[in-house]
N, C-alpha and C positions, 0 to 999 in steps of 0.2 A: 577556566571560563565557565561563567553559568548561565546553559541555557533557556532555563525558566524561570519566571518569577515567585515561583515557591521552593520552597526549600524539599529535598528527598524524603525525609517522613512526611511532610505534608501530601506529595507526588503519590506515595503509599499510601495514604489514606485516600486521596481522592480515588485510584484506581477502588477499594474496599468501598467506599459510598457509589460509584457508579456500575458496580457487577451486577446488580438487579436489574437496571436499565439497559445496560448490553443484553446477560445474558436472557431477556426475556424480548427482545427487539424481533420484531417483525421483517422480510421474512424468514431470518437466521442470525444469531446475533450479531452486532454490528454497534458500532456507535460514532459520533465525530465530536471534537472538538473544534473549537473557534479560540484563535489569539491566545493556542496553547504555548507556544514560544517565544520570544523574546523578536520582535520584528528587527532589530536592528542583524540579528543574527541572519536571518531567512533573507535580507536585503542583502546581506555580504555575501548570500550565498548563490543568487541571482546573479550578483556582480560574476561570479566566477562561470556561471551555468553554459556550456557552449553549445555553439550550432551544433546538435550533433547529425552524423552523418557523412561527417568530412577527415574520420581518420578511422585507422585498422582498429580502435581499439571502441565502436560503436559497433551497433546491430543494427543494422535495419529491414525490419520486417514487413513484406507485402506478400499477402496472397487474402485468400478468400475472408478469411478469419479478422484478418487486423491488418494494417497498416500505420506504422511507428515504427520511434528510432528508442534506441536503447545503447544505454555504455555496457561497458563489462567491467567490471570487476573493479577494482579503485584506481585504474588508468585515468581515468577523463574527471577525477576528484581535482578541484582545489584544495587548498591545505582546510580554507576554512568548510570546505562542502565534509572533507575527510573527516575531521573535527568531529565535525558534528554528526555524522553517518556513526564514530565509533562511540557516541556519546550515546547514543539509539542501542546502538548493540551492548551497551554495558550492564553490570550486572544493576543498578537501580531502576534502570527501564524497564529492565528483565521482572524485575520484582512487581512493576506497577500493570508491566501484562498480565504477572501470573494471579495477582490480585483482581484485576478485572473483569478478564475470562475465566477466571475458574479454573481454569486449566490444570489438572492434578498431578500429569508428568511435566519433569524441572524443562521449563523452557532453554532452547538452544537456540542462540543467536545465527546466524550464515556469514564470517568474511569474508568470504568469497564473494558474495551480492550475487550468488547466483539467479539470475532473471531480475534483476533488481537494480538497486542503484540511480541513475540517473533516467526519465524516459520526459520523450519530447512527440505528442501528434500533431502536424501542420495542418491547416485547412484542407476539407476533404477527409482526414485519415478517420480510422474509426477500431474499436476492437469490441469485434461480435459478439453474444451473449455466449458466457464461458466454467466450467470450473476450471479450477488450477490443476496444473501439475502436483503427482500424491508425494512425491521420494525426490530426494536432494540427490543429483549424479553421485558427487564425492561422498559425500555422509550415509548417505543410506537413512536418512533420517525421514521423519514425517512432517510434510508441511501441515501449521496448523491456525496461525497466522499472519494478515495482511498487514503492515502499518502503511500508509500515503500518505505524507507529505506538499499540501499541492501551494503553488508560486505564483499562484497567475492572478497580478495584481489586476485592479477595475474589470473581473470578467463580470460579463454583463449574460444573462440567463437564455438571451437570443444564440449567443455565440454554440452553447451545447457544453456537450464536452458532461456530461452529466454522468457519475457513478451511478449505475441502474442496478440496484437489488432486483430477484425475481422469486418468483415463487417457487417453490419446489416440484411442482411440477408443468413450470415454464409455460403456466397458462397466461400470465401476466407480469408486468413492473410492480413491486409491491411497495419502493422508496426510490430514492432520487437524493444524489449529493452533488451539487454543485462546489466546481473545483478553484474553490476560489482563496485569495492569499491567506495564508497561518490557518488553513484548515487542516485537520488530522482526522481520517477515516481509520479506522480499523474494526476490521470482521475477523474472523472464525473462518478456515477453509475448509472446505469435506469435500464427497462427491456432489452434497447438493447446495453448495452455497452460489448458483449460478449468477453471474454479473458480468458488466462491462460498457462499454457504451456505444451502442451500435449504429446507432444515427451519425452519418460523414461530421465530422467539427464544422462549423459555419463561423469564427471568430474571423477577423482581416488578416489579408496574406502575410500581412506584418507581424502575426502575434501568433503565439503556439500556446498550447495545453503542455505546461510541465509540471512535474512532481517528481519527489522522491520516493524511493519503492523499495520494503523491506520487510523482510520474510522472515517466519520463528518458525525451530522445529522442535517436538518431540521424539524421544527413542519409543514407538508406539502408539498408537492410539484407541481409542473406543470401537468397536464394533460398528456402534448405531452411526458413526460416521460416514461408512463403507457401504458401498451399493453391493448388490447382491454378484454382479459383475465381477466387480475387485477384490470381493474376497473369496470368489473362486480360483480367481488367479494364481 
């Protein structure tokens, strides 16, 4: 099945035409696309998308930080969510990362979907301005980047729910992604790539903020990545 409308070396070139506008993005490199996928696929994948929250095989997180639900691991997958989750981790997407980002050590995908996967915020929920997690539990690998995936067909810019880049030293918001259907964000993770959206969702009780959520590592990375902190450690 093919999930976009360009063919794989085409996929490779555009990642190769768009790494100067990633890797020079404001406040850390970052980029999104629009109507990178194939809608018909994104809607079957809706079709399958569940309340999560209501089995052993979600997360759901509340405390200070964030409030959301998350799957684990490819439990709470439809075939066609599955599908397409392992079309993401294959080696041509892998190629169109390492082409974008620049990234000079060989990208490693996660099947595990460690922290990843499926994530649903209700109205109210929010997750507070953040870097990520540095190291894959199992792998020992380095996280290095984000891909999202976001589903949320007619969001309207009232609702929130907004991917907020910040500056590096968290004096301000320095971009804003609105999470809306057949969008793809993806950033670069370090110690200073802080984000999240921390304003409670205000969309109707009816409607949630969901996205797909998928993480690439490296065996190592750059120094300049690492706060002076973590690499005492």
């Amino acid at each position: 099945m093919s999930y976009l409308d360009r063919s794989i070396p085409e996929l490779i070139e555009l990642g190769k035409q768009k790494h100067a506008e990633y890797a020079n993005a404001h406040p850390f490199p970052h980029i999104y696309f629009d109507d990178f996928f194939k809608p018909e696929i994104l809607h079957a994948i809706l079709g399958e998308f569940p309340s999560l929250g209501g089995s052993k095989d979600d997360v759901f997180y509340s405390n200070p930080n964030e409030v959301k639900y998350a799957s684990k691991g490819e439990y709470r997958f439809g075939p066609q969510t599955r599908a397409f989750m392992h079309f993401l981790n294959s080696q041509p997407f892998l190629e169109f990362l390492q082409e974008l980002t620049g990234i000079d050590e060989t990208l490693v995908p996660d099947p595990y979907f460690e922290g990843g996967g499926l994530h649903q915020i209700r109205r109210g929920g929010y997750l507070k301005v953040h870097v990520d997690f540095h190291k894959h539990k199992a792998m020992n690998l380095d996280r290095r980047i984000n891909v999202l995936v976001y589903l949320n067909e007619d969001w309207k810019e009232e609702y929130g729910g907004h991917l907020d880049l910040w500056e590096r030293d968290m004096s301000a918001c320095a971009a804003k992604i609105l999470p809306v259907f057949n969008r793809m964000a993806i950033f670069s993770t370090t110690d200073f790539s802080w984000h999240g959206h921390p304003d409670p969702l205000q969309c109707p009780e009816d409607r949630s903020r969901r996205s797909l959520a998928l993480y690439y590592y490296t065996n190592g990375r750059p120094d300049s990545e690492v706060s002076d902190k973590n690499r005492q450690r």
